[in-house]
Each structure stands twice: as structure tokens, then as C-alpha cells.
C-alpha positions as CSV (number, residue, x, y, z in Angstrom):
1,X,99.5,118.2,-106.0
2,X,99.6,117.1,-102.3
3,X,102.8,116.6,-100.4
4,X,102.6,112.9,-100.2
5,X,102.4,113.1,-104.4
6,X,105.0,115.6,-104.5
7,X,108.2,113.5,-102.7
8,X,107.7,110.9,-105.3
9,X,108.2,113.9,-108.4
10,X,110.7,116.7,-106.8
11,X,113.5,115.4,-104.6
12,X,113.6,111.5,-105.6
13,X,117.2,111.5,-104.7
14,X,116.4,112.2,-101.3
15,X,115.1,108.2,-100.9
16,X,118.2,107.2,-102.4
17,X,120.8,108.9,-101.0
18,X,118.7,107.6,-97.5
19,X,121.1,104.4,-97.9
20,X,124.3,105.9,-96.7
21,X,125.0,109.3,-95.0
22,X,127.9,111.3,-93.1
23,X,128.4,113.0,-90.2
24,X,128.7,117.2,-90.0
25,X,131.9,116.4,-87.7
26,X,133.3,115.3,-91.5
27,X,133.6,117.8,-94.3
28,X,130.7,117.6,-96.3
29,X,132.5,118.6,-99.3
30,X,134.5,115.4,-98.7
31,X,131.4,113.1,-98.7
32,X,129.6,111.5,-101.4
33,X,125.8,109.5,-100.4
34,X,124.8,106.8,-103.3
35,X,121.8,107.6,-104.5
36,X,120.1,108.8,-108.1
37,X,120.0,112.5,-108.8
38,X,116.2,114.1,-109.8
39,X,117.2,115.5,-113.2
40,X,114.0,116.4,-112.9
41,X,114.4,119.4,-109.9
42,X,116.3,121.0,-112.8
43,X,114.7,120.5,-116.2
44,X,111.0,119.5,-115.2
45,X,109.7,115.9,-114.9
46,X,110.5,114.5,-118.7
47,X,110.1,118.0,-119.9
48,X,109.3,119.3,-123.5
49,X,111.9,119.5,-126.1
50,X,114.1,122.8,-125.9
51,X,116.0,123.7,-128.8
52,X,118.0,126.2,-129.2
53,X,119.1,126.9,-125.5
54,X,122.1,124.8,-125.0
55,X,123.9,124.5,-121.7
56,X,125.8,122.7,-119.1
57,X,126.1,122.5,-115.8
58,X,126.8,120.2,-112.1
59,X,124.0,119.3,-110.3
60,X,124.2,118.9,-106.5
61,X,122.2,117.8,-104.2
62,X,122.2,118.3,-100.6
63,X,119.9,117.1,-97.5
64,X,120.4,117.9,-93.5
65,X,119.1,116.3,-91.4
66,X,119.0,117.0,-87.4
67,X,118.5,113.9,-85.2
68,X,116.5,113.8,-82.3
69,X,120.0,113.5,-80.5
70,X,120.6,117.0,-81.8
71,X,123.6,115.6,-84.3
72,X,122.9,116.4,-87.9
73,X,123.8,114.0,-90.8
74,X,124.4,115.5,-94.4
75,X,123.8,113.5,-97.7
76,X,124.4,114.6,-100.8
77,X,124.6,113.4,-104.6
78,X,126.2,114.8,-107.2
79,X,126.0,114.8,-111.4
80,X,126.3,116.4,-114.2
81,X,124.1,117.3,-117.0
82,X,123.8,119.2,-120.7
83,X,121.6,120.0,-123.3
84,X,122.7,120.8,-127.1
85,X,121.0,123.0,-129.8
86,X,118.8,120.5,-131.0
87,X,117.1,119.6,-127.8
88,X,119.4,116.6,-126.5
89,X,120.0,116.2,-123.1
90,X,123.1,114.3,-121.0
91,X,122.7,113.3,-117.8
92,X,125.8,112.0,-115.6
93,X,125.5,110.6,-112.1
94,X,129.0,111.1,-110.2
95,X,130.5,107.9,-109.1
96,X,130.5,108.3,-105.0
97,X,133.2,106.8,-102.5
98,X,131.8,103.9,-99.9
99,X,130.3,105.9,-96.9
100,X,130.1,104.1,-93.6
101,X,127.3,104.0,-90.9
102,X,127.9,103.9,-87.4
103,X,126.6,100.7,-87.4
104,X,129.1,99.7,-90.0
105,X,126.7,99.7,-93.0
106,X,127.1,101.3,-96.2
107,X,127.5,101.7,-99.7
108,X,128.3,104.1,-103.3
109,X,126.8,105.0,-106.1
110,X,128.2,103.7,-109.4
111,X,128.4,105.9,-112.4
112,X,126.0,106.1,-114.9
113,X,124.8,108.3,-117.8
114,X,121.6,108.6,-119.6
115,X,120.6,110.8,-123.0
116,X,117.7,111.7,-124.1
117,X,117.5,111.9,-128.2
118,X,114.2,113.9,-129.1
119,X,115.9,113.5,-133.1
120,X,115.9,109.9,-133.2
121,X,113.4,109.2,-130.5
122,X,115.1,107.0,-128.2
123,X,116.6,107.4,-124.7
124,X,120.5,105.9,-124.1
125,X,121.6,104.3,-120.8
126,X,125.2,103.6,-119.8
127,X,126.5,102.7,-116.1
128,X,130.0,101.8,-114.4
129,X,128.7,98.4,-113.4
130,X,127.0,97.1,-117.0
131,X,129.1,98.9,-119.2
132,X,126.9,98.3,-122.0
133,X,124.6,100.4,-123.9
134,X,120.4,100.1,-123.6
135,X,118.6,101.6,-126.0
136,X,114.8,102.6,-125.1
137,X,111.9,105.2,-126.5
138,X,112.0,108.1,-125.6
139,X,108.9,109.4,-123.3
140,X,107.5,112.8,-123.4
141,X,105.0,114.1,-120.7
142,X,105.9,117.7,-120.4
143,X,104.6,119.6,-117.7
144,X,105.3,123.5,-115.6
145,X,108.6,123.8,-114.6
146,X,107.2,125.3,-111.3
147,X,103.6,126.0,-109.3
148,X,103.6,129.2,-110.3
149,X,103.7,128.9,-114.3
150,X,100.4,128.6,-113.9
151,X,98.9,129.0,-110.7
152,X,100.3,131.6,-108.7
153,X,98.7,133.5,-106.3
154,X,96.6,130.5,-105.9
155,X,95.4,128.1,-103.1
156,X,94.8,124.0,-103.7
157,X,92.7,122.2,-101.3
158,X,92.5,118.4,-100.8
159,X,89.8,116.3,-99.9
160,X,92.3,115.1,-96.6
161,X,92.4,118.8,-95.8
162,X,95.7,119.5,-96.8
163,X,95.5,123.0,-98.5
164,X,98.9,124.8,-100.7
165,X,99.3,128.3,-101.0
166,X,101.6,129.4,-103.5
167,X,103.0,132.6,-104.1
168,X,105.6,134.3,-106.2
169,X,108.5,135.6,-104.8
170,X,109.7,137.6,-107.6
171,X,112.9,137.8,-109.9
172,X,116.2,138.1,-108.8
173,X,120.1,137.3,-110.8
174,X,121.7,134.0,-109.4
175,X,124.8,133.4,-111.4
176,X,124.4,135.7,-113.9
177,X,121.2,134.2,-114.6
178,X,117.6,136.2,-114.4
179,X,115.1,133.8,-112.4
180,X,111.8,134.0,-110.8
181,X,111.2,132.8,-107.7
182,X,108.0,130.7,-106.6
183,X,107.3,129.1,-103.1
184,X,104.5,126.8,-101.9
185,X,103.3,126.6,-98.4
186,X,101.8,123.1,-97.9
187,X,99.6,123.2,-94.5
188,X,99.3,119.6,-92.9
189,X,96.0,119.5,-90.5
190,X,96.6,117.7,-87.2
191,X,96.2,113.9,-87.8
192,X,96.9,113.6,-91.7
193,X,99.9,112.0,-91.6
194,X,99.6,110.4,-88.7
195,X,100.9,114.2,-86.9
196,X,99.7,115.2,-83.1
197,X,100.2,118.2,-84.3
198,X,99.8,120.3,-87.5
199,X,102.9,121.7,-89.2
200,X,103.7,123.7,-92.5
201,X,106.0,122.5,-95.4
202,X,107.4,124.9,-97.9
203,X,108.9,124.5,-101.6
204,X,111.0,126.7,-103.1
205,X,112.3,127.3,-106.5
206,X,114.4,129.5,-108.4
207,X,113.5,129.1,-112.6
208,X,115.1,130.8,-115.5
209,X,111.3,130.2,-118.2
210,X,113.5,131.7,-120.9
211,X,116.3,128.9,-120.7
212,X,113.5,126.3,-119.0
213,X,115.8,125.9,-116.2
214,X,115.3,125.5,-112.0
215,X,118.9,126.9,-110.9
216,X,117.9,126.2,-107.0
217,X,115.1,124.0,-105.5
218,X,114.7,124.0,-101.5
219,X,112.6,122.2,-99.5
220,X,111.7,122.0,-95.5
221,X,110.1,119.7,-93.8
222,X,110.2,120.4,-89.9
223,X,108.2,117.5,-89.2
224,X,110.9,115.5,-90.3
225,X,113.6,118.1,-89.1
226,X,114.8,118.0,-92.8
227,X,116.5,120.4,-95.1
228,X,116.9,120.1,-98.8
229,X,118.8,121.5,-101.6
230,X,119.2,120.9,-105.8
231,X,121.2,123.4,-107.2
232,X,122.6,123.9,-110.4
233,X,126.0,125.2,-110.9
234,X,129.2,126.1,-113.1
235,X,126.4,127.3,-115.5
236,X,128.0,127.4,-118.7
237,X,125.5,128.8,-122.0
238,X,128.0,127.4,-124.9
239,X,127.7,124.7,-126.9
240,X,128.3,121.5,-125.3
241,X,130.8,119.0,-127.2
242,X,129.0,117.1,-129.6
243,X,130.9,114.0,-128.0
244,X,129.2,114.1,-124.7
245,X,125.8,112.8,-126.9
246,X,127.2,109.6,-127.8
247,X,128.0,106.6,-126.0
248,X,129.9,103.4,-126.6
249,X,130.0,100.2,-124.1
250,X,134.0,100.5,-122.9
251,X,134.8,104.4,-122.6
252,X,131.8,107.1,-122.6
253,X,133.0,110.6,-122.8
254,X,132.9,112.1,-119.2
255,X,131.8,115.7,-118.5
256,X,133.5,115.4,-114.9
């Protein structure tokens, strides 16, 4: 996958959270970006059906960036999300205060919630702003959690001389959890991107294959003097409520 394929599949909420930000002279713990969380840094881009692993968890979501000023700006997003015993999966996007710009702009994320049903086949959608219910099919495309599932060790080469080199990085216990960890080097030739200059990318992940979980995702991108985090946290391996898989228009169950 080149790099220009990947930012549309790993770090989607990167764009959206693009519509607000705040400064590092702020807390960051205290700022909220709008934007949509990429359930799928966690769980694998419309993954297959798991059954028999439940969990639950916060997602959060964190990007610096360093101006050419030298000030950086943080953005971040933050959710929820839980799968049962029979494969279902919750998704909750935080609500987020309004954030301002310096040049007075801004905005915030409405709440929202999405389950996917593999039993009955059909994907729920519920948010702050509707408060109604969709109902749609559910789509399956299930593919590697990481690079390295099935191609580590190897290199990928691209017609526009991009070339990836990706490598694993062993195992290791993040919160209580046994993970392997896979990095890919993505090598930008002078010129492909529009670059004086050629300059190296690199993805990292952190994946539990038993539970088919990613419990951290980085990314950096000097080019754009960018650094990015998913992380997945409060881990808990019960058995969510059976509540949290059903909605109704006025009052959803929260898991926040």
C-alpha cells in the first residue's frame, strides 16, 4: 500500500480533527478537536467477525504538530468502543467542547454511536444532532490487522519509486496485554510528492492477533513535522452490558 493510499485507511481522524485544534500552552488533557475516530486503527478496516473475545475499552487519539513558527498544536479525539461474545461491536464518538482558532474559527464534534450486528446483519447509527436511529447492511471486507500478518520481513516497491520496508519489532506486554510489534519504513524519493528532498515515514503498531486488537498505532511524518497516536485504553476483557448493543432515538445507553 503506498503512503498516499494509506492516510485515507489508518489515521482518518487525523483529517477531521484538522478543523479545530489547541495550543500546547493549554492542557491537552483539557482539549477536545471535532473530528471522527478510525475505529479502524484498532479493530482493522471493517474487520472479520470475532466471537468469543469480548472487550471494552476508550479510544484516543492524539496528533502534534510543530509549526514552522516552532509552536506546536495538539488535536485529539476521543471515543469509546466494545465488542460482545457473539461478535457485535459498539462504537461511541465522545461529544467535544467548541475549540477556538486564533483566527476565531472553530467547532465540536457531536456525539454519535454506531453498532455493528454480524447476527442480524445490519449496521445501527445514532448521533446527538439526529437523534434518530438508521438502520443499514452490514459490510464485511476483512483484511490483516497489520503489515506484518503477512508480509514481514518484506519490501513493497511502487511504480512512483516509493519502496516500504517492514519489519517486526517483536512482542512485548502493554497493559497486561501480550502484543507484537510491526513497523513500516515508507521511503519517499525526491520529487514524489512534490519533495526537494527525500524523507522517510514510519508506521508503527502494537497488535494483540489472539484478541484481533491494535492497542497502539504511531505514525511520523517529518515532512509534515507531524506526530500521531491511536491508543486503546482502560482495556477491560469482561463482558460488556448487553444494553450498550441497542439503541433507541431519545436516550442510547452511554459507555462514557
Amino acid at each position: 500500500m503506498k503512503l498516499t493510499d494509506w492516510l485515507g485507511s489508518f489515521l482518518v481522524f487525523v483529517i477531521a480533527c484538522n478543523l479545530s485544534h489547541a495550543q500546547t500552552n493549554v492542557s491537552s488533557s483539557s482539549k477536545y478537536s471535532p473530528g471522527t475516530l478510525a475505529y479502524g486503527a484498532i479493530l482493522g478496516e471493517r474487520g472479520p467477525v470475532v466471537v468469543g473475545r469480548p472487550f471494552s475499552g476508550e479510544i484516543n487519539a492524539r496528533k502534534v504538530v510543530r509549526e514552522s513558527d516552532g509552536n506546536e498544536v495538539i488535536y485529539e479525539c476521543h471515543g469509546a468502543i466494545a465488542r460482545d461474545s457473539q461478535g457485535r461491536v459498539r462504537r461511541e464518538q465522545f461529544p467535544s467542547p467548541m475549540v477556538r482558532r486564533p483566527d476565531g474559527r472553530g467547532g465540536h464534534a457531536i456525539s454519535g454511536i454506531v453498532i455493528s450486528d454480524p447476527i442480524a446483519g445490519v449496521e445501527l447509527r445514532w448521533d446527538s444532532k439526529s437523534r434518530a436511529v438508521g438502520t443499514f447492511p452490514l459490510l464485511s471486507t476483512p483484511g490483516p490487522l497489520d503489515a506484518c500478518e503477512y508480509e514481514a520481513g518484506k519490501t513493497r516497491s511502487y511504480p512512483n519509486g516509493e519502496s516500504q520496508i517492514i519489519e517486526s519489532l517483536g512482542e512485548r506486554t502493554i497493559r497486561g496485554i501480550s502484543v507484537r510489534g510491526c513497523r513500516v519504513t515508507t521511503l519517499i524519493p525526491e520529487g514524489t510528492l512534490q519533495n526537494d528532498k527525500p524523507f522517510t515515514v514510519t508506521d508503527e503498531s502494537w497488535t494483540s492477533y489472539e484478541l484481533h486488537l491494535s492497542l497502539v498505532r504511531i505514525h511520523h511524518d517529518p515532512s509534515l513535522r507531524e506526530d500521531e497516536t491511536v491508543e486503546l485504553d482502560k482495556i477491560n476483557l469482561g463482558e460488556p452490558n448487553a444494553s450498550l448493543f441497542q439503541l433507541t432515538d431519545s436516550s442510547p445507553p452511554t459507555s462514557n
